[in-house]
C-alpha positions as CSV (number, residue, x, y, z in Angstrom):
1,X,11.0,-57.8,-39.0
2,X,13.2,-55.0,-37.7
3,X,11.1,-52.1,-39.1
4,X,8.6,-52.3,-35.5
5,X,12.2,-52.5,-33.3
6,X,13.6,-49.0,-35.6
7,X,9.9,-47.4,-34.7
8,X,10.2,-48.3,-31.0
9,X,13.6,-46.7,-31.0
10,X,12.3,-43.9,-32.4
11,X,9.9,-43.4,-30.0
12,X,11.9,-43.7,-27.2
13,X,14.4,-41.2,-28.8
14,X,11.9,-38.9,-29.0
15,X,10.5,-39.0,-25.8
16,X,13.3,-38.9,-23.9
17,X,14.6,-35.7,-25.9
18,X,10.8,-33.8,-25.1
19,X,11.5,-31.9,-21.9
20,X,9.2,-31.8,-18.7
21,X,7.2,-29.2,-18.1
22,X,5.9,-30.4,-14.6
23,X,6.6,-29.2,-11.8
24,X,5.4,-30.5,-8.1
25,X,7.8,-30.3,-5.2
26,X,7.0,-29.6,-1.6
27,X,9.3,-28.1,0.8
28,X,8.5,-29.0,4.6
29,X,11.6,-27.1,5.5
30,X,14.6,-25.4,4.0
31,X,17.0,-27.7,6.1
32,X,18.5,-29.5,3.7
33,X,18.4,-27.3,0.9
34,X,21.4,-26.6,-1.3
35,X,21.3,-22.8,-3.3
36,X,21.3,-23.2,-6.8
37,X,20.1,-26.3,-6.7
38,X,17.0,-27.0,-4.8
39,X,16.4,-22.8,-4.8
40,X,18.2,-20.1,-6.6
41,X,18.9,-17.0,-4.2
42,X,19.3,-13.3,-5.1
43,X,21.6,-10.7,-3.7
44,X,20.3,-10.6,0.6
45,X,18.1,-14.0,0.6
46,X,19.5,-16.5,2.2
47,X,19.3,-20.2,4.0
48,X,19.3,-19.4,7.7
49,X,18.8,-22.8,9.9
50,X,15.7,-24.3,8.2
51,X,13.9,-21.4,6.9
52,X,14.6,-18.6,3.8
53,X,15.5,-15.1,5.1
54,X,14.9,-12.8,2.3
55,X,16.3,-9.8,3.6
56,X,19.2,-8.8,5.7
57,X,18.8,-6.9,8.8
58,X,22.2,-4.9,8.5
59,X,21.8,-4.0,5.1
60,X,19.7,-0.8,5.2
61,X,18.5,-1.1,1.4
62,X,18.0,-4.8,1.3
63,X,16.4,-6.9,-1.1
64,X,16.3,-10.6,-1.8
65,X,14.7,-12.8,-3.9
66,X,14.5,-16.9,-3.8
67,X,13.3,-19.0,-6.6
68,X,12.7,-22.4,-7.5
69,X,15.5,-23.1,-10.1
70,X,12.5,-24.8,-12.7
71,X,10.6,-22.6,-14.6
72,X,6.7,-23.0,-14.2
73,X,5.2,-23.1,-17.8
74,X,2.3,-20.5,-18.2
75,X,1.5,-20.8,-21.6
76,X,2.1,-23.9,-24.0
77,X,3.2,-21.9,-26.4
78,X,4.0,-18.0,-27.6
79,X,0.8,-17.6,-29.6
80,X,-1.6,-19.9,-27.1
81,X,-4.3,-17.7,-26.0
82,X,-5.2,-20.1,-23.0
83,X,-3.1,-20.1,-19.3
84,X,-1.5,-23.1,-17.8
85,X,-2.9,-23.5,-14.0
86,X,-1.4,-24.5,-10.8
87,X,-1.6,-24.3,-6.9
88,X,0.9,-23.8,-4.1
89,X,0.9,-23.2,-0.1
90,X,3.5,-22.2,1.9
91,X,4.2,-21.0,5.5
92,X,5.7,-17.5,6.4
93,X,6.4,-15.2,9.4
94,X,6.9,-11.5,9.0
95,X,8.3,-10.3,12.0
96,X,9.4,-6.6,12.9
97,X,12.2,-5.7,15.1
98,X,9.7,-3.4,17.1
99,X,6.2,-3.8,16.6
100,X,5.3,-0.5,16.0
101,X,7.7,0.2,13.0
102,X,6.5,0.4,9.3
103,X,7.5,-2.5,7.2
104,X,6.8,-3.7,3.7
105,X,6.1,-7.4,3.9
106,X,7.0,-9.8,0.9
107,X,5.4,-10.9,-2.4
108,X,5.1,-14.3,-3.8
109,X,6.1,-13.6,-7.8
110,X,6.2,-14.8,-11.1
111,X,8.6,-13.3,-13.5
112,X,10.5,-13.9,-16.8
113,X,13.8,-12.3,-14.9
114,X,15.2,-13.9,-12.0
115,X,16.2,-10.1,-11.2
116,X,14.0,-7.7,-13.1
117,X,15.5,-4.6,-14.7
118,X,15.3,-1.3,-12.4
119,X,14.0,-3.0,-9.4
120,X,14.3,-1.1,-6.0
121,X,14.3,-1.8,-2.9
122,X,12.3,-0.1,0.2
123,X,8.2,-0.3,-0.5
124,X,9.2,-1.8,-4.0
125,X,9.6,-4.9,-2.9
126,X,12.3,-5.5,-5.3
127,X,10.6,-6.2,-7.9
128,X,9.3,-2.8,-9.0
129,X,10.6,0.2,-10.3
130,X,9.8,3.6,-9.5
131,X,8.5,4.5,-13.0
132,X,5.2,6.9,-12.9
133,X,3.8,5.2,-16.6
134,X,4.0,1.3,-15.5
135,X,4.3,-1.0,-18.6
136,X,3.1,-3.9,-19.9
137,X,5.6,-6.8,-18.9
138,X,5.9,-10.6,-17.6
139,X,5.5,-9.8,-14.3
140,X,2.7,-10.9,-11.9
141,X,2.5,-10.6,-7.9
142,X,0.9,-11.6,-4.6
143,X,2.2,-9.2,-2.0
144,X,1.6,-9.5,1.7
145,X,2.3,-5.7,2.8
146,X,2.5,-4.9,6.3
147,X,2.7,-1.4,5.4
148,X,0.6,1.4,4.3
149,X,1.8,3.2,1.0
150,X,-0.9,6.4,0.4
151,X,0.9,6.7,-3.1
152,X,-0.2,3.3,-4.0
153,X,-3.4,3.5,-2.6
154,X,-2.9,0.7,-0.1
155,X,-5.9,0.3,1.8
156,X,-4.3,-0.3,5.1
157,X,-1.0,-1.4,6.7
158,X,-1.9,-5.0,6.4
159,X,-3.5,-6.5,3.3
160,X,-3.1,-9.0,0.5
161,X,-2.9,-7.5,-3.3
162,X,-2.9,-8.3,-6.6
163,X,0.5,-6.7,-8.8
164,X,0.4,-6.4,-12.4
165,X,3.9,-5.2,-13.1
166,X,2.4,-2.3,-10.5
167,X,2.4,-1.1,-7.1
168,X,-0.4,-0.2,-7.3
169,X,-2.6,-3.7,-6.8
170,X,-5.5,-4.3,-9.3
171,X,-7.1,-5.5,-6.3
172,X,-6.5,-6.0,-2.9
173,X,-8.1,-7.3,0.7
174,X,-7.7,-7.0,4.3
175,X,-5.8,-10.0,5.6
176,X,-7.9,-12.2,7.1
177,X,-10.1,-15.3,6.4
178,X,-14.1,-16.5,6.6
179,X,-15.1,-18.8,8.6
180,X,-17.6,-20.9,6.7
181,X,-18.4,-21.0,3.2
182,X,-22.2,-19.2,3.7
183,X,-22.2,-15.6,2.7
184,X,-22.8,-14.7,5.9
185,X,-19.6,-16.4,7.0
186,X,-17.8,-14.0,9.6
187,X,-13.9,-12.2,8.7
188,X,-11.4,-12.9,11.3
189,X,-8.4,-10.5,10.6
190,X,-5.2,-11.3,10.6
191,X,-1.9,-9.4,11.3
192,X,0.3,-10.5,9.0
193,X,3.5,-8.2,10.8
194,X,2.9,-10.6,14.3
195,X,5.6,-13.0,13.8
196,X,3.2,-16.0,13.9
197,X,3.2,-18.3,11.4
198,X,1.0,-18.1,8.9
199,X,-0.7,-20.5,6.2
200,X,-1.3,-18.8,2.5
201,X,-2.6,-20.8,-0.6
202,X,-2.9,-19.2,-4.1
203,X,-4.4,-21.1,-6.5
204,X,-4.3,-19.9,-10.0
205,X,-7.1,-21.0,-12.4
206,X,-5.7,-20.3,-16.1
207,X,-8.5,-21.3,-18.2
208,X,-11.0,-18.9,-16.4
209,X,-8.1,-16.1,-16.0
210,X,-8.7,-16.5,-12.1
211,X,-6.4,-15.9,-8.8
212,X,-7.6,-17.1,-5.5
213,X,-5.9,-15.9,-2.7
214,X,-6.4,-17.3,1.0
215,X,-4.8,-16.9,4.2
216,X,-5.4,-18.7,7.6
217,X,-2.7,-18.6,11.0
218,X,-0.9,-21.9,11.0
219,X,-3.4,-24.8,11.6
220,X,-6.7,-23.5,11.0
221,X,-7.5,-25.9,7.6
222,X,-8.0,-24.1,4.4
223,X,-11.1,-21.7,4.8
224,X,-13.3,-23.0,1.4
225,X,-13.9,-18.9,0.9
226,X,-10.7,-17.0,-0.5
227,X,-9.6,-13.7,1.5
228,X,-9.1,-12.0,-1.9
229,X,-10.6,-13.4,-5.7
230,X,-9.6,-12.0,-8.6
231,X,-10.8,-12.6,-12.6
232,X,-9.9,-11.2,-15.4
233,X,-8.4,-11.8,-18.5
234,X,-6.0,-9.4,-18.5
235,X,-4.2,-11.5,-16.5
236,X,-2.4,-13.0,-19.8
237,X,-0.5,-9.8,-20.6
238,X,1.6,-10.2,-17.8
239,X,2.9,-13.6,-18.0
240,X,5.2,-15.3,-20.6
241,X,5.9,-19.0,-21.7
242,X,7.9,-19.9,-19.1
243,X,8.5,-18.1,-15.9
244,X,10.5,-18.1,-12.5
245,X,8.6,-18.3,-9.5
246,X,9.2,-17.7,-5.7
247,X,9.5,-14.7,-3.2
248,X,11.0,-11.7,-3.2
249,X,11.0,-8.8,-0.4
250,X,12.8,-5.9,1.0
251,X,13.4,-2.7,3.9
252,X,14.6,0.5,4.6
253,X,15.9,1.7,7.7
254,X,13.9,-0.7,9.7
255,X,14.8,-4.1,10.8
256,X,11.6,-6.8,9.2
257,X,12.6,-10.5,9.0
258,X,10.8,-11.9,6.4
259,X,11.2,-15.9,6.4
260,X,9.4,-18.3,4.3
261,X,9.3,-21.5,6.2
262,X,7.6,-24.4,3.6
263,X,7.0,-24.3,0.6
264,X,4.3,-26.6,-2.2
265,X,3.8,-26.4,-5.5
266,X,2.1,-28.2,-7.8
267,X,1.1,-27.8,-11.8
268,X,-0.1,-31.2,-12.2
269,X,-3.2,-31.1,-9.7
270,X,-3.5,-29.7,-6.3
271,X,-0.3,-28.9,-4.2
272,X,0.8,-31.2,-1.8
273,X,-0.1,-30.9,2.4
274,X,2.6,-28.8,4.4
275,X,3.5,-30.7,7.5
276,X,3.3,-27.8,9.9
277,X,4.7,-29.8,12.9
278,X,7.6,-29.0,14.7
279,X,8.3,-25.4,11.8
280,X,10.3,-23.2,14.2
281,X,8.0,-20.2,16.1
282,X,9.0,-16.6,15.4
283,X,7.5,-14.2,17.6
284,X,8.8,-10.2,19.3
285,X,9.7,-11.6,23.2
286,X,11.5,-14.8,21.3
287,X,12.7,-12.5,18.6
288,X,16.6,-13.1,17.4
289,X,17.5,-9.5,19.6
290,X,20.8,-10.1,20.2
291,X,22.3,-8.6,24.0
292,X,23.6,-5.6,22.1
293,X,20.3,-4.4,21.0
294,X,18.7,-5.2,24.0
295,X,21.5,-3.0,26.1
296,X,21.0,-0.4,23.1
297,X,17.3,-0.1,23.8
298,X,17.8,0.2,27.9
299,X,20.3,2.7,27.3
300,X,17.7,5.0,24.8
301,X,15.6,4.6,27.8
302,X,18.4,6.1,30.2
303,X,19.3,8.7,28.0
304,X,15.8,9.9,27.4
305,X,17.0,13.4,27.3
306,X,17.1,13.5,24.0
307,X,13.4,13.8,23.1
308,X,13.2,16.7,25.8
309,X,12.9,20.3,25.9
310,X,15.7,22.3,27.4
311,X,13.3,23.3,29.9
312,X,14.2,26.4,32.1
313,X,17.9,27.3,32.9
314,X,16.8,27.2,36.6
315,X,15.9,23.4,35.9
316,X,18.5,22.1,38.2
317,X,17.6,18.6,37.4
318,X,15.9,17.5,33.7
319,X,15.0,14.3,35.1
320,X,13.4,15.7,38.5
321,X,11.5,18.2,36.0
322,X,10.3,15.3,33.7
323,X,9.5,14.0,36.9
324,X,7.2,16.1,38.2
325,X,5.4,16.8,35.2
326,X,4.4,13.3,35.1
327,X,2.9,13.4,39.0
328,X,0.9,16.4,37.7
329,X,-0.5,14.6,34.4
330,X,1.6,16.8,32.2
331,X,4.4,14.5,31.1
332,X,3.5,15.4,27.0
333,X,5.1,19.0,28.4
334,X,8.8,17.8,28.7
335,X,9.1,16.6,24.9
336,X,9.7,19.1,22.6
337,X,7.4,20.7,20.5
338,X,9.1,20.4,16.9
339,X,8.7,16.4,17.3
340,X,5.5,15.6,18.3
341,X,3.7,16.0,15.0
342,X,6.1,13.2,14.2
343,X,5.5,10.3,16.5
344,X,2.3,8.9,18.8
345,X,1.8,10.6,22.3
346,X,1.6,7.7,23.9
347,X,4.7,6.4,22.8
348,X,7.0,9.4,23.5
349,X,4.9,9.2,27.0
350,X,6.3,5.5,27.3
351,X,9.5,6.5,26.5
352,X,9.8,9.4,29.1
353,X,8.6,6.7,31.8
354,X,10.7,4.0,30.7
355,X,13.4,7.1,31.2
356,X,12.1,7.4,34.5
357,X,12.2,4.0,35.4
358,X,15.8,3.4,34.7
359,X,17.3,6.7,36.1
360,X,15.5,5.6,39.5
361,X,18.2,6.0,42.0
362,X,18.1,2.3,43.6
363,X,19.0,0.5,41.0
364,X,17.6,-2.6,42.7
365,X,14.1,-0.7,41.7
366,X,15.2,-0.2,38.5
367,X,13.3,-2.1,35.5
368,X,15.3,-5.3,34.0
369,X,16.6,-5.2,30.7
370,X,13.7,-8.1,30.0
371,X,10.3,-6.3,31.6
372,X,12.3,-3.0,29.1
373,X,11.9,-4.5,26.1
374,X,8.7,-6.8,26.9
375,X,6.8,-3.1,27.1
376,X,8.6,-1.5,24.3
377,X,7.2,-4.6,22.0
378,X,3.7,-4.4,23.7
379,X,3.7,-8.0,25.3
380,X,3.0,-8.2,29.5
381,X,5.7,-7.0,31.6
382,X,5.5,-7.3,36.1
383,X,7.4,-4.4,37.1
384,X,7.3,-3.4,41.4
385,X,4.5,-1.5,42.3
386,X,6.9,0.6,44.7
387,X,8.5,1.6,41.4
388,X,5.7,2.7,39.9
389,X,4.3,4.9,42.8
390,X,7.2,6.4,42.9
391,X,7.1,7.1,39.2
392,X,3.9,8.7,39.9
393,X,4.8,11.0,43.2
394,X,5.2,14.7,42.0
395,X,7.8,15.5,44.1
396,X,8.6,15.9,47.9
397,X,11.6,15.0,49.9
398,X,12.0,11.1,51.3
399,X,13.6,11.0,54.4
400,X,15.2,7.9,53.8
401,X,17.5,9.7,51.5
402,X,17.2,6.6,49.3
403,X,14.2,6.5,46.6
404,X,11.7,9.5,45.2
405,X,8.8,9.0,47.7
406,X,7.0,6.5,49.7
407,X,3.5,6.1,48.1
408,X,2.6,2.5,47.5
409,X,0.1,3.2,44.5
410,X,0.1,5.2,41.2
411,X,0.1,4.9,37.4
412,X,0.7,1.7,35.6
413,X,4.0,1.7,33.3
414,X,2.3,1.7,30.2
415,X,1.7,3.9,27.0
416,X,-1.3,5.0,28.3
417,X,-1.3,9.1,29.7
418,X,-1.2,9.1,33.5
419,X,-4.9,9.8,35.3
């Protein structure tokens, strides 16, 4: 009579010592998440109100990583020759501290490391090394670059790509998304280095060695056509049993706030909805600038000088000179000629009139610090028209002793040459 009770025992003994290999959570914001519990955080990541930053901005070779603390199983066993499968969404911003400076974006990753040996910083997202023969390792990719590396062979400066173990992606796309699931279903781009929030889903099919990839700006539905598809079976060499997954990212010189904002994942089925209300807006005239950097950028505008030729020693004036070549249509004259190989035309022309703008005399005519940085970061900006006329005039004496002329019309205060 007691043998069926010892069996049932048994049983339960043995079930309760078989671990789970599930894994399904979903992350509608990082609010009230505790590191190294709900996520593990490496070296710059960290929780900043309800989102994950993974880089720091005062760090100028930053790199972070964030991980789920579970590992997701990949294989069911070391000699299994078939993949495990799952899906996950999640939100992200990437969001530059000027919109015209190179970044790197961020890669969603799975690894057998929580910090993989030899991984660098700058367009390695750290993850990668720098190693000119890549290897055959359990490590696997998604990055979302918004930045253009020739010795990778990136397409562009804003595209989605597979990584095996290698900058260089297997494959890669131009972010974006279709619109309908007919072949003749229209691309609508998407910059990924905006700010906005965006939606991204990867689902990986590991019986048919297949990685869907598909993007879409926060609450357009999932478009039923992936942005980039990828199949192949050499997909196995690069994962392992078990492995961490998450995000990793990381900079150079320039400021990029990567944030993750939600996060789903599921093994078991498909991943779980996102709520997408009420996730926090990131954007370039709402950015995190702090006063400081604003007054730093005003005061590059002031002291414009420093992108200038010498000019003539009979110049009395450099900024009546600069001047003056702007009311003749020569304002590319005044910068020197060793630098302007280096940078756009029309945005050292921008930066000579923003120069302009702030040295006016009346400082009552003088740009504010807010229409400053609204046209350095490309959004709409009112400034006076009187200012700008007088930005235009060439020259010529004003009687009322007080401004640069008197013309009520002339060239707009933007990065386009004057006409």
């Amino acid at each position: 009579m007691t043998r069926p009770v010892t069996v049932l025992f048994i049983t339960h003994i043995f079930l309760f010592f078989i671990p789970s290999f599930a894994l399904d959570f979903l992350y509608n914001s990082f609010g009230n998440i505790t590191n190294g519990t709900n996520l593990i955080l490496i070296n710059d990541a960290r929780l900043d109100s309800s989102v994950v930053r993974l880089t720091n901005d005062s760090n100028q070779f930053s790199f972070g990583r964030a991980y789920h603390p579970q590992k997701l199983t990949m294989k069911p066993s070391s000699n299994s020759t078939t993949l495990s499968s799952f899906s996950t969404s999640f939100v992200f911003s990437v969001l530059p501290g000027i919109a015209s400076s190179p970044g790197f974006g961020f890669c969603f990753v799975l690894t057998n490391l929580t910090s993989p040996p030899g991984a660098l910083a700058s367009q390695y997202f750290g993850l990668f090394t720098n190693a000119t023969v890549p290897v055959v390792a359990p490590l696997l990719a998604v990055e979302f670059d918004t930045g253009r590396n020739t010795e990778f062979n990136d397409p562009d400066d804003n595209h989605i790509g597979i990584d095996l173990n290698n900058l260089e992606s297997i494959k890669n796309a131009s972010a974006g998304y279709y619109t309908n699931s007919s072949s003749n279903g229209s691309f609508v781009p998407v910059s990924m280095k905006s700010g906005q929030n965006i939606h991204a889903w990867i689902d990986f099919d590991g019986t048919n060695f297949e990685i869907n990839v598909t993007i879409a700006p926060i609450g357009v539905p999932k478009p039923s056509i992936p942005t980039l598809n990828y199949k192949n079976p050499v997909i196995a060499n690069y994962v392992s049993n078990e492995m961490f997954v998450g995000f990793s990212a990381s900079k150079t010189d320039f400021i990029e706030a990567q944030r993750i904002l939600a996060w789903s994942l599921s093994d078991t089925g498909v991943a779980r909805e996102i709520n997408i209300n009420n996730l926090p807006v990131f954007s370039l005239s709402s950015s995190s600038l702090s006063d400081g950097a604003i007054a730093g950028i005003v005061i590059g505008c002031v002291v414009f000088v420093i992108i200038c030729a010498s000019g003539d020693d009979d110049e009395a004036v450099l900024k009546d000179w600069v001047r003056e070549l702007y009311g003749q249509g020569r304002l590319i004259e005044a910068t020197d000629r060793r630098i302007r190989e280096e940078y756009k035309i029309e945005e050292m022309e921008m930066v000579l009139k923003l120069g302009l703008a702030c040295c006016h005399p009346d400082p009552m005519k003088r740009p504010n610090m807010k229409d400053v940085v609204a046209i350095l970061v490309g959004a709409d900006a009112t400034t006076p028209k009187e200012l700008l006329g007088e930005l235009a005039r060439g020259g010529g004496d004003d009687s009322s002793g007080g401004g640069w002329g008197d013309s009520t019309e002339g060239a707009p205060l933007q990065s386009e040459p004057p006409v």
